[in-house]
PQR file of N, CA, C, O and H, with PARSE charges and radii, in Angstrom:
ATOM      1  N   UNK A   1      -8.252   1.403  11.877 -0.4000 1.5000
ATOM      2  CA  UNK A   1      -7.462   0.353  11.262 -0.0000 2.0000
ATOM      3  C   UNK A   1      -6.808   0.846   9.973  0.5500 1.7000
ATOM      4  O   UNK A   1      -5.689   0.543   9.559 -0.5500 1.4000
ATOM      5  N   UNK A   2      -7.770   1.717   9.372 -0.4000 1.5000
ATOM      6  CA  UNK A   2      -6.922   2.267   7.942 -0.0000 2.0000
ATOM      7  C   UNK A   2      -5.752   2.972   7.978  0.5500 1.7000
ATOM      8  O   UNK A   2      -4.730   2.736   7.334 -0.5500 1.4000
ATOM      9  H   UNK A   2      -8.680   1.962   9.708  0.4000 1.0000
ATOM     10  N   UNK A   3      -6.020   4.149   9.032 -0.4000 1.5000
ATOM     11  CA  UNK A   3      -5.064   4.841   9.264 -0.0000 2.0000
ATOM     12  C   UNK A   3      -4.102   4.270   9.478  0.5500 1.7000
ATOM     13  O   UNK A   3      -3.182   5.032   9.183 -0.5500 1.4000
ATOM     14  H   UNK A   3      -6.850   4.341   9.556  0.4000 1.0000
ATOM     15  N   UNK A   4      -3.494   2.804  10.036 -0.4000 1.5000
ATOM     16  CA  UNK A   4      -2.226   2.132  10.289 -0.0000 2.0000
ATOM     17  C   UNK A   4      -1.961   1.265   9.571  0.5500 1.7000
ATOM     18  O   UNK A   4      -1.371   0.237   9.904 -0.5500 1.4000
ATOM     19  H   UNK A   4      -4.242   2.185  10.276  0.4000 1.0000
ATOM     20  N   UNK A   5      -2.477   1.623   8.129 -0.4000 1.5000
ATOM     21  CA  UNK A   5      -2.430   0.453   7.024 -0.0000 2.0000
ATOM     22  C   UNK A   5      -0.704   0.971   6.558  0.5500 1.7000
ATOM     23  O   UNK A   5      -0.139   0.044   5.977 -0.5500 1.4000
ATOM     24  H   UNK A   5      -2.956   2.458   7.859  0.4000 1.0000
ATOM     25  N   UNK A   6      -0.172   1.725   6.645 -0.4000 1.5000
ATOM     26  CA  UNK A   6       0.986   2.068   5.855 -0.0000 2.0000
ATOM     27  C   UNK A   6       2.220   1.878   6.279  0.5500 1.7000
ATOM     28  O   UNK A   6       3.323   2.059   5.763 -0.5500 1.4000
ATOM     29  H   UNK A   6      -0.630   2.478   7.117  0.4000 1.0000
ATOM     30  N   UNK A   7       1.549   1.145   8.181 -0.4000 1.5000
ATOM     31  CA  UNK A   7       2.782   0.605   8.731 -0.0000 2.0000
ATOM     32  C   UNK A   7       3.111  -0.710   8.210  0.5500 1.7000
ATOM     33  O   UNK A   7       4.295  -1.047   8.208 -0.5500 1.4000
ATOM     34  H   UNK A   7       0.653   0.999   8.600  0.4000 1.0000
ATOM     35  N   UNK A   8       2.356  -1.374   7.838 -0.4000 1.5000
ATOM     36  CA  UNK A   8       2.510  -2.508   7.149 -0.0000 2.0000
ATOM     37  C   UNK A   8       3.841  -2.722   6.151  0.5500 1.7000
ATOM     38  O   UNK A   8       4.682  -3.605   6.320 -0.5500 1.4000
ATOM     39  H   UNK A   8       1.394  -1.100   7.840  0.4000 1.0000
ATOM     40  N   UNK A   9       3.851  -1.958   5.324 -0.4000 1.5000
ATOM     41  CA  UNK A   9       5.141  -1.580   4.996 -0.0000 2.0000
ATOM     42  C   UNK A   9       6.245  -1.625   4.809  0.5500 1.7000
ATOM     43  O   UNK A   9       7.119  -2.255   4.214 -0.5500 1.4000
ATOM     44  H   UNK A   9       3.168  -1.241   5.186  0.4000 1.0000
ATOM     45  N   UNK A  10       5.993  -0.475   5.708 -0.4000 1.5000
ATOM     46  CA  UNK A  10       7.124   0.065   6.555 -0.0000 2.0000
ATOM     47  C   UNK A  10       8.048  -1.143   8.005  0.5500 1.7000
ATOM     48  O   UNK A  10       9.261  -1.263   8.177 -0.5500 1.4000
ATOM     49  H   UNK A  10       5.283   0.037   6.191  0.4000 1.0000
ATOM     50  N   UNK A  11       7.369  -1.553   8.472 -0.4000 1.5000
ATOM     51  CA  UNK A  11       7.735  -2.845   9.415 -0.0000 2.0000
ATOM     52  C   UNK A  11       8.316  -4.146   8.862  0.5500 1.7000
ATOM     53  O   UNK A  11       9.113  -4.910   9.407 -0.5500 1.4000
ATOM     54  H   UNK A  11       6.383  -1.456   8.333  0.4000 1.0000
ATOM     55  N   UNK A  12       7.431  -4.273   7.007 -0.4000 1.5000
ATOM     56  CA  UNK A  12       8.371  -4.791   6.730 -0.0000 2.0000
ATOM     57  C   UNK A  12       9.737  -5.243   6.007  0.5500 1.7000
ATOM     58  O   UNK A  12      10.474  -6.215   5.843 -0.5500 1.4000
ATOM     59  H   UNK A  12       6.785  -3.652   6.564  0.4000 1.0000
ATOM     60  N   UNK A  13       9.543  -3.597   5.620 -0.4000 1.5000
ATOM     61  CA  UNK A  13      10.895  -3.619   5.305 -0.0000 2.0000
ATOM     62  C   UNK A  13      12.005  -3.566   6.102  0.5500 1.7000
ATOM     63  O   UNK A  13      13.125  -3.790   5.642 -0.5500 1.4000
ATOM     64  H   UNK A  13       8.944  -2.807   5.754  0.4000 1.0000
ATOM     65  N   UNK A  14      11.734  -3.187   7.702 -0.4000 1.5000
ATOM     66  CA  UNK A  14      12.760  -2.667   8.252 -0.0000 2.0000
ATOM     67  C   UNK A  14      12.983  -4.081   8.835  0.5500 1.7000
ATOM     68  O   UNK A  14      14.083  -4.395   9.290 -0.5500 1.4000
ATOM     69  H   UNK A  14      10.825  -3.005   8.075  0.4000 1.0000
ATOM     70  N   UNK A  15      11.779  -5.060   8.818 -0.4000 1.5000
ATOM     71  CA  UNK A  15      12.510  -6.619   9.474 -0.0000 2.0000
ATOM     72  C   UNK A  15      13.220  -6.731   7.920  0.5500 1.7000
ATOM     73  O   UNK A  15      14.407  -6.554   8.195 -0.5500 1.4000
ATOM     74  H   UNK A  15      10.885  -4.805   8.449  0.4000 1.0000
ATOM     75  N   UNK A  16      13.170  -6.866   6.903 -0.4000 1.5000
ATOM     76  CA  UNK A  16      13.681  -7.003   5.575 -0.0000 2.0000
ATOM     77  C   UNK A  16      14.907  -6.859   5.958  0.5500 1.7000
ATOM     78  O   UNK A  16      15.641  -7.834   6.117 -0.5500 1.4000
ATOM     79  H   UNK A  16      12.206  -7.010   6.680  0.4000 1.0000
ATOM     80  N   UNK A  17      15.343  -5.487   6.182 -0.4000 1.5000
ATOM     81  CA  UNK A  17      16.680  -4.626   6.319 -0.0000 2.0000
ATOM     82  C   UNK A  17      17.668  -5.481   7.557  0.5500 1.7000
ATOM     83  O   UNK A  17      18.851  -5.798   7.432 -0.5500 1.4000
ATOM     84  H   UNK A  17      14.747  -4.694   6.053  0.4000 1.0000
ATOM     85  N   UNK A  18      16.881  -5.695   8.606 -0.4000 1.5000
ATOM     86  CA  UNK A  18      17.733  -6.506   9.413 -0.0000 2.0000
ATOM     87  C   UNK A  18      18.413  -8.149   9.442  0.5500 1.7000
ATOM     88  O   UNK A  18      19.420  -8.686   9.906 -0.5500 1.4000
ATOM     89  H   UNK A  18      15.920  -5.438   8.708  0.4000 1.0000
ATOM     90  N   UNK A  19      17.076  -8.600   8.569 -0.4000 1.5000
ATOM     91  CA  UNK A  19      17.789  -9.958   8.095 -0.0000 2.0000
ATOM     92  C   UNK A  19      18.671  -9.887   7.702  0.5500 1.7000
ATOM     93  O   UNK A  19      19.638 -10.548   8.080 -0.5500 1.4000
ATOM     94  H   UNK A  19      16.259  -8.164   8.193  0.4000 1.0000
ATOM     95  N   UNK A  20      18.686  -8.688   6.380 -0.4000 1.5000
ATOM     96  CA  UNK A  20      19.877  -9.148   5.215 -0.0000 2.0000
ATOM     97  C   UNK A  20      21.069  -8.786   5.897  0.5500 1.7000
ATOM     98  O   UNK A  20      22.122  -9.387   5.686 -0.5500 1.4000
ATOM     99  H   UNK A  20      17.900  -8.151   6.073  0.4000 1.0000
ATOM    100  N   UNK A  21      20.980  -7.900   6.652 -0.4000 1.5000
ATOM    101  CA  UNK A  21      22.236  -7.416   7.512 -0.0000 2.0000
ATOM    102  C   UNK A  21      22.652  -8.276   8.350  0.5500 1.7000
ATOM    103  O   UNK A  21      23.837  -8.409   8.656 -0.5500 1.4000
ATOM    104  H   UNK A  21      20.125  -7.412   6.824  0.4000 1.0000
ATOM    105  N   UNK A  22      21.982  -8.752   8.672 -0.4000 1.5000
ATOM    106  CA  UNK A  22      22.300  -9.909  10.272 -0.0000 2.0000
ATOM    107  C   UNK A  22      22.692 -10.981   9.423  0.5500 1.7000
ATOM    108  O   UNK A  22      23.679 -11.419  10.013 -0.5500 1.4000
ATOM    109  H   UNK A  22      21.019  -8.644   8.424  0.4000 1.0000
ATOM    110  N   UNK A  23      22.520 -11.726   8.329 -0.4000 1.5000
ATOM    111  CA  UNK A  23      22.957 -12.586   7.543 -0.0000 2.0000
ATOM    112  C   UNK A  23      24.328 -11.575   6.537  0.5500 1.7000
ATOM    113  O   UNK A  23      24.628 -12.386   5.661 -0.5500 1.4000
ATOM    114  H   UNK A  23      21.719 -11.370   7.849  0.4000 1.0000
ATOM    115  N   UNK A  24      24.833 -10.838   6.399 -0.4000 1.5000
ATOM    116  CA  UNK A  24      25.495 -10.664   5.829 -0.0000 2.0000
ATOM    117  C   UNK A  24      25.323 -10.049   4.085  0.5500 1.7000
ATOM    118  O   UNK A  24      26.156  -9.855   3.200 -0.5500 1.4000
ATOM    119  H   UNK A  24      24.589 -10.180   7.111  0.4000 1.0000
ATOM    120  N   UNK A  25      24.051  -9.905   4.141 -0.4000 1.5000
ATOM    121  CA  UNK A  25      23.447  -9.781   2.487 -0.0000 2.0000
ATOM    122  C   UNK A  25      23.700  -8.183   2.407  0.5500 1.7000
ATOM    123  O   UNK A  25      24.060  -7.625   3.444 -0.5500 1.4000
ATOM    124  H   UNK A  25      23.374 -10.062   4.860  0.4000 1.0000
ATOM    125  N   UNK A  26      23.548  -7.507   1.363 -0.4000 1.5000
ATOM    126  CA  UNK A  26      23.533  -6.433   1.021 -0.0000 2.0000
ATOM    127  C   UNK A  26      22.036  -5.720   0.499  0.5500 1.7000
ATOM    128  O   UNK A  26      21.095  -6.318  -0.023 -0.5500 1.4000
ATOM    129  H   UNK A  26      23.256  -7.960   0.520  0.4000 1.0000
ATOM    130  N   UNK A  27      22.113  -4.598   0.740 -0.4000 1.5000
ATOM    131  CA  UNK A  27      20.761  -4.283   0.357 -0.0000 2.0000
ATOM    132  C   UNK A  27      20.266  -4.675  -0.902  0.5500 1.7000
ATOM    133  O   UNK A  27      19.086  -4.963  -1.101 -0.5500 1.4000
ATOM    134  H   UNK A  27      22.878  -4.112   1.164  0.4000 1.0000
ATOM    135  N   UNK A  28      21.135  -4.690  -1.735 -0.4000 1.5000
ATOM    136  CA  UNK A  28      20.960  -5.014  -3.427 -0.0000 2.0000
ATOM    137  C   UNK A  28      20.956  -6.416  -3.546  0.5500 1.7000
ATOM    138  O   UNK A  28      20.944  -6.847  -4.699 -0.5500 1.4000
ATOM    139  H   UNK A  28      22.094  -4.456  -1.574  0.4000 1.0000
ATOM    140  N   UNK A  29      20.962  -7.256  -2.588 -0.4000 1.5000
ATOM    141  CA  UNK A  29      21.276  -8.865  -2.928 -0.0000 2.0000
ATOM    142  C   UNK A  29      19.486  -8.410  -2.228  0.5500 1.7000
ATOM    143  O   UNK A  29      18.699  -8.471  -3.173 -0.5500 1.4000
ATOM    144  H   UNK A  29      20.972  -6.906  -1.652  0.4000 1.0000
ATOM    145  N   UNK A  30      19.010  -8.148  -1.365 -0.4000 1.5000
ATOM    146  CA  UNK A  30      17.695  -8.711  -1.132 -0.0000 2.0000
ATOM    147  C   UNK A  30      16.513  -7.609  -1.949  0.5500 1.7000
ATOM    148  O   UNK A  30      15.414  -7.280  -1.502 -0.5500 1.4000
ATOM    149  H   UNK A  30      19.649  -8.099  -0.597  0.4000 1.0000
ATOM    150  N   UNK A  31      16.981  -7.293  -2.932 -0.4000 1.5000
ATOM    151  CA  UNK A  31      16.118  -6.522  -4.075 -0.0000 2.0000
ATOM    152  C   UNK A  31      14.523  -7.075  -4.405  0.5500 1.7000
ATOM    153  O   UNK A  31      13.460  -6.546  -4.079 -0.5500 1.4000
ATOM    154  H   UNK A  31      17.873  -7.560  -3.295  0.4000 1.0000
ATOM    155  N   UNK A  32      14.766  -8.357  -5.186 -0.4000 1.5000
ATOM    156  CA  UNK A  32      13.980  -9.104  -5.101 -0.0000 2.0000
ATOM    157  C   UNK A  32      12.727  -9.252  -3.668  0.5500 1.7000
ATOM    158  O   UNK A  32      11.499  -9.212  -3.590 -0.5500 1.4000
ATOM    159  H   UNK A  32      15.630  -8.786  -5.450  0.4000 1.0000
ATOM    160  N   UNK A  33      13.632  -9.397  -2.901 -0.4000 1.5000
ATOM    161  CA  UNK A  33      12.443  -9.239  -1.244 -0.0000 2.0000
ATOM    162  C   UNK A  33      11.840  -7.556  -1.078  0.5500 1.7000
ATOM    163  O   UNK A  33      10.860  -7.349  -0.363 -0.5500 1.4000
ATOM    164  H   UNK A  33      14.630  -9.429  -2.964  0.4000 1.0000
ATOM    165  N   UNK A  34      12.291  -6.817  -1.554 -0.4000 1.5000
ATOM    166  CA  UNK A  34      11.628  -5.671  -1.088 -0.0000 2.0000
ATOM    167  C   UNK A  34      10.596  -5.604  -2.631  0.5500 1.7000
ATOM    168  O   UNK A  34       9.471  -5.108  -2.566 -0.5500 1.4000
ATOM    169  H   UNK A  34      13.088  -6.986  -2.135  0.4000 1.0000
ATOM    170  N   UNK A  35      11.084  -6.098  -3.810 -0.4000 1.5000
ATOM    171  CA  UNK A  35      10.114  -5.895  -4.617 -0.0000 2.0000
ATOM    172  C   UNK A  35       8.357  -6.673  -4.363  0.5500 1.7000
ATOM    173  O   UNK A  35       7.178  -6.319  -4.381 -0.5500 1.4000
ATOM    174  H   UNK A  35      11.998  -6.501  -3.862  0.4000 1.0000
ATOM    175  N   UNK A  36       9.200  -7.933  -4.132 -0.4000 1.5000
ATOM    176  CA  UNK A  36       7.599  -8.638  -2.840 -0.0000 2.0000
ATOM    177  C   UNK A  36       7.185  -8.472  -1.599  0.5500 1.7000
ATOM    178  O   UNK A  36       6.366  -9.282  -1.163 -0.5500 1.4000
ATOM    179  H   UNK A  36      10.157  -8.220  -4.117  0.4000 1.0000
ATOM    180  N   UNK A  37       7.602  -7.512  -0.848 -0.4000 1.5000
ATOM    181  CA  UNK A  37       6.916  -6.896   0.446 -0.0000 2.0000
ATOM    182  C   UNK A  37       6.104  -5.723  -0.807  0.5500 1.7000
ATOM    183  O   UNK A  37       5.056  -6.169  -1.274 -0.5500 1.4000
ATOM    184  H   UNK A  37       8.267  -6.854  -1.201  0.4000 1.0000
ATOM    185  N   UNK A  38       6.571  -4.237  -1.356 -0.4000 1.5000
ATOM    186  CA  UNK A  38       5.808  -4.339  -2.185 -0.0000 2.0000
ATOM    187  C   UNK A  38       4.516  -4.127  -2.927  0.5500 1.7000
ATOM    188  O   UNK A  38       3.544  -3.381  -2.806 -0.5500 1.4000
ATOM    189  H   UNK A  38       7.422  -3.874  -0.977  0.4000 1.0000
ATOM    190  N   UNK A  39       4.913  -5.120  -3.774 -0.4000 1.5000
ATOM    191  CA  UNK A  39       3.639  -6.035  -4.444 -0.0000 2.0000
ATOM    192  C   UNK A  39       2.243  -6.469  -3.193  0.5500 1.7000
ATOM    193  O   UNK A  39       1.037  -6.223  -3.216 -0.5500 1.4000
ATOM    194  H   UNK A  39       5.703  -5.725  -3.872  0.4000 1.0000
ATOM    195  N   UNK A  40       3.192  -7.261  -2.110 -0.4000 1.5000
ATOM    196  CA  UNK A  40       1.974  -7.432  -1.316 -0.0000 2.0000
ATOM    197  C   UNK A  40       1.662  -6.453  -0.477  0.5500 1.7000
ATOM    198  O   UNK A  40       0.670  -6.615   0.233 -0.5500 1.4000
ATOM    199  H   UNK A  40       4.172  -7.461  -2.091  0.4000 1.0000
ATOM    200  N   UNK A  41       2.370  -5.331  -0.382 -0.4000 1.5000
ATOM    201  CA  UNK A  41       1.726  -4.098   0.776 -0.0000 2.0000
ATOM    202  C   UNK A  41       0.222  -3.349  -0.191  0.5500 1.7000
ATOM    203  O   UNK A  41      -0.921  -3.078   0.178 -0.5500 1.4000
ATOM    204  H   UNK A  41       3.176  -5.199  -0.959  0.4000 1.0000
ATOM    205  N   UNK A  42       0.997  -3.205  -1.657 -0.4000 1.5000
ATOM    206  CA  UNK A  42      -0.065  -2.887  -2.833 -0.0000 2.0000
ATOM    207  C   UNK A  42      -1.489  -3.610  -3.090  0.5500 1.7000
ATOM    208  O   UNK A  42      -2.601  -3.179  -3.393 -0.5500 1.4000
ATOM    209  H   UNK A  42       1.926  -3.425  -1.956  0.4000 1.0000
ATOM    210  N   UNK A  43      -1.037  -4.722  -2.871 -0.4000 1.5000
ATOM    211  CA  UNK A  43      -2.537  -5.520  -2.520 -0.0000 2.0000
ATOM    212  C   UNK A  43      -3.334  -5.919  -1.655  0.5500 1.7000
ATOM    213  O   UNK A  43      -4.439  -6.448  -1.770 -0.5500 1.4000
ATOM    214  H   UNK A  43      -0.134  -5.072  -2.625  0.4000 1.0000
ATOM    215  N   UNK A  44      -2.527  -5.552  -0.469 -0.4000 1.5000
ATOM    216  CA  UNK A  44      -3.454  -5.354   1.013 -0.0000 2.0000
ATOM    217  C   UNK A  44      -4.025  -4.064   0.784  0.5500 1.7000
ATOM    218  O   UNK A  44      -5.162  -4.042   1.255 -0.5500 1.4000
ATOM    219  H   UNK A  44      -1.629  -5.122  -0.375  0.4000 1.0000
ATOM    220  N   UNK A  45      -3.689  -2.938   0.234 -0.4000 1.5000
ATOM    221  CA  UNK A  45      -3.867  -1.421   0.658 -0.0000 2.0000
ATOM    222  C   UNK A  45      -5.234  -1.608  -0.592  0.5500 1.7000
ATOM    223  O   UNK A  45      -6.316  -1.063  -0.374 -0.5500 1.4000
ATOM    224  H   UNK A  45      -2.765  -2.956  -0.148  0.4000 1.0000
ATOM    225  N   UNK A  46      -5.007  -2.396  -1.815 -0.4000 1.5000
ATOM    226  CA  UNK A  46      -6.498  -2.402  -2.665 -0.0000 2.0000
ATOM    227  C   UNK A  46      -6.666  -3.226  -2.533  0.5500 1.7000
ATOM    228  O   UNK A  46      -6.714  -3.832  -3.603 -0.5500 1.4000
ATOM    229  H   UNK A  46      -4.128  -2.839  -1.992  0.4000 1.0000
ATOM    230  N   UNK A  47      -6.857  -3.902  -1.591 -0.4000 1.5000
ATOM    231  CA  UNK A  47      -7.956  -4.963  -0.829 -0.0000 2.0000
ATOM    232  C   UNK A  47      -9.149  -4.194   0.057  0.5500 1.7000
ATOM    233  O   UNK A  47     -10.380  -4.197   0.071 -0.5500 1.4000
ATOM    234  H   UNK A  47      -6.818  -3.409  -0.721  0.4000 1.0000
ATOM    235  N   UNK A  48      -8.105  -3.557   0.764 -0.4000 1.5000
ATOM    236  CA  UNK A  48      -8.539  -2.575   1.535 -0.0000 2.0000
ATOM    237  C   UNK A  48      -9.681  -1.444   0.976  0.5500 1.7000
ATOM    238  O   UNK A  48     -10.734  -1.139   1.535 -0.5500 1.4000
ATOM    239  H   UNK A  48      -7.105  -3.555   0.753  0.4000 1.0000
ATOM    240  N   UNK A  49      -9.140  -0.922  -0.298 -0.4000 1.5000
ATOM    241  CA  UNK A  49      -9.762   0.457  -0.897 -0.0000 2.0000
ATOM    242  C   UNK A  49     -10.838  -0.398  -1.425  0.5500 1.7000
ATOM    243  O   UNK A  49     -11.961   0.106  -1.382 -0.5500 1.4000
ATOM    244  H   UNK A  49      -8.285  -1.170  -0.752  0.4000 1.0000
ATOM    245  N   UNK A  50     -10.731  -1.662  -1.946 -0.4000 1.5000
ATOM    246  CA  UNK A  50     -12.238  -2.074  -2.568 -0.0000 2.0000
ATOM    247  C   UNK A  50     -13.108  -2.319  -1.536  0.5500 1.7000
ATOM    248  O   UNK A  50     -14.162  -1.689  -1.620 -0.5500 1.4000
ATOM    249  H   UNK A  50      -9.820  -2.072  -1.981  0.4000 1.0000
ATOM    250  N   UNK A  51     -12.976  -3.123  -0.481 -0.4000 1.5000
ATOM    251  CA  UNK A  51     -13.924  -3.443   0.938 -0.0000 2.0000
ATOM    252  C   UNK A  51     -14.130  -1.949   1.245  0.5500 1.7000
ATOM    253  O   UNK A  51     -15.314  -1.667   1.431 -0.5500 1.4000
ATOM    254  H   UNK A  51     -12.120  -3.635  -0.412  0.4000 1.0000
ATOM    255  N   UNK A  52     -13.579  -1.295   1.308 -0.4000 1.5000
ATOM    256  CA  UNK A  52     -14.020   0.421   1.696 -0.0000 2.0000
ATOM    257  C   UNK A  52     -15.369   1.012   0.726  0.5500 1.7000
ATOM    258  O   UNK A  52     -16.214   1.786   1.176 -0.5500 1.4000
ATOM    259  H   UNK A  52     -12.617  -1.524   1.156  0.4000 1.0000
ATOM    260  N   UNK A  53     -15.366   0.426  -0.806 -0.4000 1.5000
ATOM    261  CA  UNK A  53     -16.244   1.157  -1.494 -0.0000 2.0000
ATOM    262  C   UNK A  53     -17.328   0.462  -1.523  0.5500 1.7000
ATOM    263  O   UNK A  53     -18.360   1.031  -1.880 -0.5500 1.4000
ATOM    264  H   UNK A  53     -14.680  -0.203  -1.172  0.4000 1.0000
ATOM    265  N   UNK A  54     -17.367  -1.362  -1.041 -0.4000 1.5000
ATOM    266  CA  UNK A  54     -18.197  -2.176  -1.177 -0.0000 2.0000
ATOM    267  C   UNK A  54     -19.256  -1.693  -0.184  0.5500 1.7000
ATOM    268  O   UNK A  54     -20.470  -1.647  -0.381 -0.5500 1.4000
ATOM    269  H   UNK A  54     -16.529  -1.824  -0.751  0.4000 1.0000
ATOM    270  N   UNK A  55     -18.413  -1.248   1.201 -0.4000 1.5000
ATOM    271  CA  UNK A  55     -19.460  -1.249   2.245 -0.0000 2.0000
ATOM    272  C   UNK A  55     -19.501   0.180   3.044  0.5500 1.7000
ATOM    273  O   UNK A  55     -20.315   0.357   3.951 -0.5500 1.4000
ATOM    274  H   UNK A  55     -17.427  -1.285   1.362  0.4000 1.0000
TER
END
């Protein structure tokens, strides 16, 4: 399961990338959205690293 923690990501930026495109947005108009995919990929991955040292 760890090992495929980094697709997380990665998947969602690339649904990220297709919204803004399919709506017409620019990569720089959905800035904000990749700064919160992110933030939350960063806190799944040390969610992750602490449950790893707990147990």
């Amino acid at each position: 399961m760890l090992r495929f923690l980094f697709l997380i990501p990665i998947a969602l930026f690339l649904i990220w990338i297709i919204y803004l495109k399919t709506h017409g947005y620019s990569l720089d108009d959905g800035k904000k959205g990749f700064i919160k995919i992110l933030v939350i990929s960063v806190g799944i991955a040390a969610t992750y690293f602490v449950l790893t040292l707990l147990f």
